[in-house]
N, C-alpha and C positions, 0 to 999 in steps of 0.2 A: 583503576587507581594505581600508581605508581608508587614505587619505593620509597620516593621522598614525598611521599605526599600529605605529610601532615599539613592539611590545610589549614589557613585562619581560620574559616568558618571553623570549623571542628572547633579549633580551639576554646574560641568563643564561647560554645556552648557546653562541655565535656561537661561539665561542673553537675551539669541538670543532667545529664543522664548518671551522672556519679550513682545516686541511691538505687537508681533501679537496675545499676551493672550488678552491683554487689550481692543483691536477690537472687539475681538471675543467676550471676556466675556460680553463688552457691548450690542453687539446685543443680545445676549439672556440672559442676568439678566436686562436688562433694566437700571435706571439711578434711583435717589433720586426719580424723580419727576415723574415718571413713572404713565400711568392711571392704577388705580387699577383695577382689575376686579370687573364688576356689583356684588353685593354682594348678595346672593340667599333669595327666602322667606321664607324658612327656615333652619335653619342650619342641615348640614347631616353629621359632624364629629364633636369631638372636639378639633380638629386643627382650624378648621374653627368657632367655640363658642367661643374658649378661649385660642390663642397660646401660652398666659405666663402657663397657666394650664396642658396643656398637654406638652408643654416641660419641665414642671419641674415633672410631670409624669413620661414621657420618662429617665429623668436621672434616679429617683428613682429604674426606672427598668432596667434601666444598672446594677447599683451597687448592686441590686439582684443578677442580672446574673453573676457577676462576683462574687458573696458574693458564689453561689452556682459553680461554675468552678474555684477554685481558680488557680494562677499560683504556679507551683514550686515554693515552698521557698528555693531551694538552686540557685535559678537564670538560671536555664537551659532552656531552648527553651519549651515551653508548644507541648501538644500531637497536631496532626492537628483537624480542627474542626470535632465531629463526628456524630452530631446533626440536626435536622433542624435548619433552619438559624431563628434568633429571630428579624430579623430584618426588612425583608421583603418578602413576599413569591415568589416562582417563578412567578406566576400569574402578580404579582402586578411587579415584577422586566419588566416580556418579556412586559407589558401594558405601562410600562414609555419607553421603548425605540422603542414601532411602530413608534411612528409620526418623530424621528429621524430617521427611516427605517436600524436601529442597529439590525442587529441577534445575541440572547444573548446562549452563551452555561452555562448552569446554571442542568445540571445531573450528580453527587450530586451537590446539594446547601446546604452547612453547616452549620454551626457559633461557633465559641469557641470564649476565650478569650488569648490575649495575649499582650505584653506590649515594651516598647521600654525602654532603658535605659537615651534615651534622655530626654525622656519626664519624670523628677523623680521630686517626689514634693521636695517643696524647706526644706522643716522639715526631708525629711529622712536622715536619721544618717548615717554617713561616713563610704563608703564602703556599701550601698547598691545597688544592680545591677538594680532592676526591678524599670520601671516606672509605671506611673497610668494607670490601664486598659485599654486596645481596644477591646472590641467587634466585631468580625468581620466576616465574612461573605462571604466565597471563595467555588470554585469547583475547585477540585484535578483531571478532566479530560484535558488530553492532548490537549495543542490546534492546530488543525487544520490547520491554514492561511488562512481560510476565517469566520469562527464565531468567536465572541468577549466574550474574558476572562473575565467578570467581579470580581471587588471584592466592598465590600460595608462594610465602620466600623465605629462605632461608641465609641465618647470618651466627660465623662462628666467631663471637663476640671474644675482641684481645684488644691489648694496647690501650686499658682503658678506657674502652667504650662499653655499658654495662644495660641490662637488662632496663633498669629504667630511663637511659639517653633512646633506646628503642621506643618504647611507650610514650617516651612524650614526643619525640618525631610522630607516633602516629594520633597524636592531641590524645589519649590517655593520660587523663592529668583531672585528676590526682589519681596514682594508682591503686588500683582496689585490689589488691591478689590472692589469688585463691590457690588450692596445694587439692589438684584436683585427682581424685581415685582412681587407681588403675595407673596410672603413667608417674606419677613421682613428681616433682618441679614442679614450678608453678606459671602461672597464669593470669594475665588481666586483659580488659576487654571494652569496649565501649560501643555504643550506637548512635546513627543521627539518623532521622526517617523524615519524610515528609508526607504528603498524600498520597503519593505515588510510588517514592522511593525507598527504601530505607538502604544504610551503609553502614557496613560494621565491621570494626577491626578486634580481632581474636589474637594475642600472643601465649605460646608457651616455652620456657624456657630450663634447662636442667646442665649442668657441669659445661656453663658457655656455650650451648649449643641452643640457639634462639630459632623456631618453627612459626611464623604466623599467617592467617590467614585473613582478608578480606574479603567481604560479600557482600553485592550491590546487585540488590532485587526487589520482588514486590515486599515491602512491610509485614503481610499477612505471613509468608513464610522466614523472611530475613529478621531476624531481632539477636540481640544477645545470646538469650536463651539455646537458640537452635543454631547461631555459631559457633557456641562455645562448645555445644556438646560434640558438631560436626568436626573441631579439631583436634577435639579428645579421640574421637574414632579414629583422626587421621595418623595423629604422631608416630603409631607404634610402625605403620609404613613408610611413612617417608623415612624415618630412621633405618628401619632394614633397607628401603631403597638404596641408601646412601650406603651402607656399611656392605652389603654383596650385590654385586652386578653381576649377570651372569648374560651370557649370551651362548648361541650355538657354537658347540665346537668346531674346529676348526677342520678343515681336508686335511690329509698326508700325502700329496701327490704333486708327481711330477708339473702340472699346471697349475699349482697354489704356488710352488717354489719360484716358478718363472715370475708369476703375477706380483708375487711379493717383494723379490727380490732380483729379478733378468738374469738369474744364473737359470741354463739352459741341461738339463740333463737328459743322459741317453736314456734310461729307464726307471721306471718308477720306484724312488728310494725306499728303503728300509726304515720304518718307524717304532719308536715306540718312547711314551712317556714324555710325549711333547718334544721329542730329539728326532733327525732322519740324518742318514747317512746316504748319499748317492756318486753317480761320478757322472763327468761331465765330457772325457776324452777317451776313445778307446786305447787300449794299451799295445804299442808295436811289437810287432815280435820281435825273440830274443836276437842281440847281435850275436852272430855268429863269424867266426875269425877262422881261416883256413891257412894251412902252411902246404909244403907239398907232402906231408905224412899224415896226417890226421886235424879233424875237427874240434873245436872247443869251442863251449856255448862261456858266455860271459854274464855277468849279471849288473848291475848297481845298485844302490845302497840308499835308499827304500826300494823294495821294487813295484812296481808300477800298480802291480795289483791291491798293494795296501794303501796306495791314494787316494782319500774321499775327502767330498764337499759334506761339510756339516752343518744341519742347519739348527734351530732351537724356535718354538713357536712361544706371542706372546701376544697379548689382547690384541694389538693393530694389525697381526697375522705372523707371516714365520720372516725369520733373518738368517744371515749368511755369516756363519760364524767364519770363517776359511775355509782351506784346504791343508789334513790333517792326515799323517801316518798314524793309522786305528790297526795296527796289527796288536795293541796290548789295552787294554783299558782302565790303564791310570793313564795313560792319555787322555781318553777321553775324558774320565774322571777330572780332570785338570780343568775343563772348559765351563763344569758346573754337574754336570750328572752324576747322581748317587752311584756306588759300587755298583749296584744292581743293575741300575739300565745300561753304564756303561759295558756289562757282561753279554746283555742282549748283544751286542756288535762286537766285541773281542774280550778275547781272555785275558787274563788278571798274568802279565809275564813280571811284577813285583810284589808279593800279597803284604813287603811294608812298606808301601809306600803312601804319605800318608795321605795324598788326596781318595784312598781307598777308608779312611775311616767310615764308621757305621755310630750309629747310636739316634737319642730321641735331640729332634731339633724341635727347642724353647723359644718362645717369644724373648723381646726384645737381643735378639743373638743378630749379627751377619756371620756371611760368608757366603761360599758357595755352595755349600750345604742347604742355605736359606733358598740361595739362588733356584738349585734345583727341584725343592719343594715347590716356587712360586711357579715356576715353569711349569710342571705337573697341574697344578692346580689350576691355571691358565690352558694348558691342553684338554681339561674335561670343561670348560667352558667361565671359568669365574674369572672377571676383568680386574687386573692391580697392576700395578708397577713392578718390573720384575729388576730388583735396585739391591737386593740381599741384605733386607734388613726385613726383620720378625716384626712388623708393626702393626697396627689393629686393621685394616684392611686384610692385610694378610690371616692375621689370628682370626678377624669375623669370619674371612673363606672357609677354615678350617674348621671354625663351629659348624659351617652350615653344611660342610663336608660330613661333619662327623654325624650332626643330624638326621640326615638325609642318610645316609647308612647304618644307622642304627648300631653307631660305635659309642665307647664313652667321650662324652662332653665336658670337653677340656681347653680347649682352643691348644693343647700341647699337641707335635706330629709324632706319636711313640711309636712303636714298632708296627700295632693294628692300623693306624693309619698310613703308616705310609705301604703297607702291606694293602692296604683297599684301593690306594692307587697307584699302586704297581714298580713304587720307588725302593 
C-alpha cells in the first residue's frame, strides 16, 4: 500500500469499523491516565532522556532525507524505494511484531521518498501537484496469504498539513484518538479485512512528527488490536533511528585520504580527533650559495618542512582542507580544531589568540568550536552535517555520547565530554 493510498473503498466503509477501532485502540494505547512504565536507572536511548529532543532530531533527519531523494519536479510518481529503509531495520521491525506473534515479510526492506497531493502545504502556489514529503519504507516481494506486508512512513508535518489531513488520506474518518502509554501523543487507527485479507492503517503522532504504520495480512493475525500495539513497540526506535546514526569509524590512512579526496601522500598522516596532517612532496635540500671565500646556507619563509596537507573527516569520509603552515597551532586552531588537538600537531606560538579559546560548547551556538565538536563526534562514528550549528542532531549525538560513556546527561559538551573525546 502506498502513501497516497487512501482508497475509496476504505472510505466507504471507515465509518463501520469506527466502534471497534476505538475498543481496540483502547486496550492497547491505554487511556490519559494510563500507569506509566517504572522508569530505568539509567537512561539507555534518547527517546527515553529526552522525547522533545529526539523527535525534533528525527524531523531534522527526515528533511535530510528527503533534501538528499528529492521528488520529481514535474509531479510524476517518484522511482520505488531502492535503498535500505531509514527508518527502521529489519531486526528492529521482526522484534516489535513477536509479542503480537505477526510474521513480517520484510526481503527487500527499502525506503524512498514520496508525497501525496493531498497533503500540500497551505503556501504552495496554484497548481502545484506534490505534497510534503513521506518517507517510507516498503518490500516489493509478493505477498503470500500467510506473512504480513508491512509498510512504515514517516512525515514531519508543517505548512499546514495536520495530523488529521494524515488520517483521512489514509480513510480514518472519523478519527478515534487515543493518547497511548509509554510514548506520549497520540494515535488513531482503522481496519478493513475480508476472508482472506485484512488491512490496517496505524498512525501515531507527537510535536509534528507523524510515524505510521500499515499491515496487510491474514485477518487472524492483522486487526487493529495487534497494529496498534505493533506501533506502540515500534515509535521509540524509529525515533532513535532518526535522531543518531552511527556507522563504523572511519580509517586514518594514507589510502582513505587518496580514495576520498585524490590528494596523493608520501607517508601515512598523522591523526587525531577526526583531523590528519600529511605531506605530499618531499622537501629539497637547502640552496646553498658559494662565493670564492665561504659558503652560506639560505632559507625561505615557510620552510618546507612546515608544509602540510590538512585533512578533517566527516560522515561521507575525509576532505582536503589545503595546504597549511602548522608550525603554530592557532593556525590550525583557525580551520575548526579545539586548542587541544590543534596541540597534538604544533605548539600554541600565540596563547591569545582567540581561535585558541576553551570553554563548554551549548546547543543551539555556531561557530567553529561547534564545528570541531561535530567532527570529533563524526570521527568516533555518529553521521550529522558538519555546518557548526548546535542542533538536535548534533545534541541527540552528544546524548548518546554521553550515554554510552557513562558521563552526565545533558546533551551540553562540558569539559568531561569533550575530555572523553579527546577535544
Amino acid at each position: 500500500m502506498s502513501a497516497s493510498g487512501g482508497n475509496a473503498r476504505r472510505r466507504g466503509v471507515a465509518g463501520r469499523v469506527a466502534a471497534a477501532a476505538v475498543v481496540a485502540m483502547l486496550a492497547w494505547g491505554g487511556i490519559a491516565t494510563a500507569a506509566q512504565p517504572e522508569p530505568s536507572a539509567r537512561p539507555a536511548t534518547v527517546f527515553e532522556t529526552s522525547r522533545s529532543l529526539a523527535i525534533e532530531a528525527a524531523r531534522v533527519r527526515l528533511s535530510l532525507f528527503a533534501d538528499d531523494h528529492p521528488l520529481p519536479a514535474d509531479g510524476t510518481a517518484p522511482a520505488q524505494p531502492s535503498e535500505p529503509c531509514p527508518l527502521a531495520s529489519p531486526d528492529t521491525m521482526t522484534t516489535a511484531a513477536v509479542p503480537q506473534n505477526i510474521g513480517l515479510q520484510l526481503d527487500p526492506w527499502l525506503g524512498g521518498t514520496t508525497s501525496s497531493p493531498e497533503l500540500r502545504l497551505s503556501s504552495a502556489p496554484t497548481g502545484t501537484v506534490q505534497g510534503i514529503p513521506i518517507v517510507r519504507c516498503v518490500t516489493n516481494r509478493p505477498a503470500d496469504g500467510q506473512v504480513t506486508r508491512p509498510e512504515v512512513f514517516a512525515i514531519a508535518l508543517r505548512g499546514g498539513v495536520s495530523f488529521g489531513d494524515v488520517a483521512r488520506l489514509y480513510a480514518i474518518d472519523p478519527i478515534l484518538r487515543v493518547r497511548p502509554a509509554g510514548i506520549g501523543g497520540e494515535m488513531a487507527g482503522g481496519c478493513l479485512d475480508s476472508a482472506n485479507t485484512a488491512v490496517c492503517v496505524v498512525l501515531w503522532q507527537s510535536r509534528s512528527l507523524l510515524i505510521g504504520v500499515t499491515l496487510e495480512g491474514p485477518p487472524a493475525f492483522v486487526n487493529t488490536l495487534t497494529a496498534g500495539a505493533f506501533l506502540v513497540g515500534l515509535v521509540p526506535d524509529v525515533i532513535d533511528t532518526l535522531a543518531v546514526v552511527q556507522r563504523p569509524p572511519l580509517v586514518c590512512n594514507a589510502d582513505a585520504m587518496f580514495a576520498d579526496t585524490t590528494v596523493d601522500l608520501l607517508e601515512e598522516p598523522t591523526c587525531h580527533d577526526g583531523w590528519a596532517v600529511g605531506i605530499t612532496a618531499e622537501c629539497p635540500p637547502e640552496d646553498t650559495v658559494f662565493d670564492d671565500s665561504f659558503a652560506t646556507t639560505t632559507t625561505t619563509e615557510p620552510p618546507c618542512e612546515a608544509i602540510r596537507q590538512v585533512f578533517h573527516v566527516e560522515s561521507d569520509g575525509w576532505h582536503h582542507d589545503g595546504t597549511f603552515d602548522i608550525r603554530c597551532a592557532e593556525t590550525l586552531a583557525r580551520l575548526g580544531m579545539t586548542a587541544v588537538t590543534a596541540q597534538q600537531f604544533a605548539p600554541i606560538c600565540d596563547r591569545n589568540d582567540p581561535a585558541l579559546r576553551v570553554g563548554t560548547i551549548r546547543p543551539d551556538r555556531t561557530g567553529l568550536r561547534v564545528v570541531a565538536l561535530q567532527i570529533a563526534l563524526s570521527n568516533v562514528g555518529y553521521d550529522m552535517p558538519v555546518d557548526g550549528r548546535y542542533g538536535p542532531i548534533t545534541e541527540s549525538a552528544v546524548v548518546d555520547f554521553q550515554i554510552d560513556n557513562g558521563l552526565i546527561v545533558d546533551g551540553i559538551t562540558g569539559r568531561q565530554t569533550q575530555t572523553a573525546l579527546g577535544i
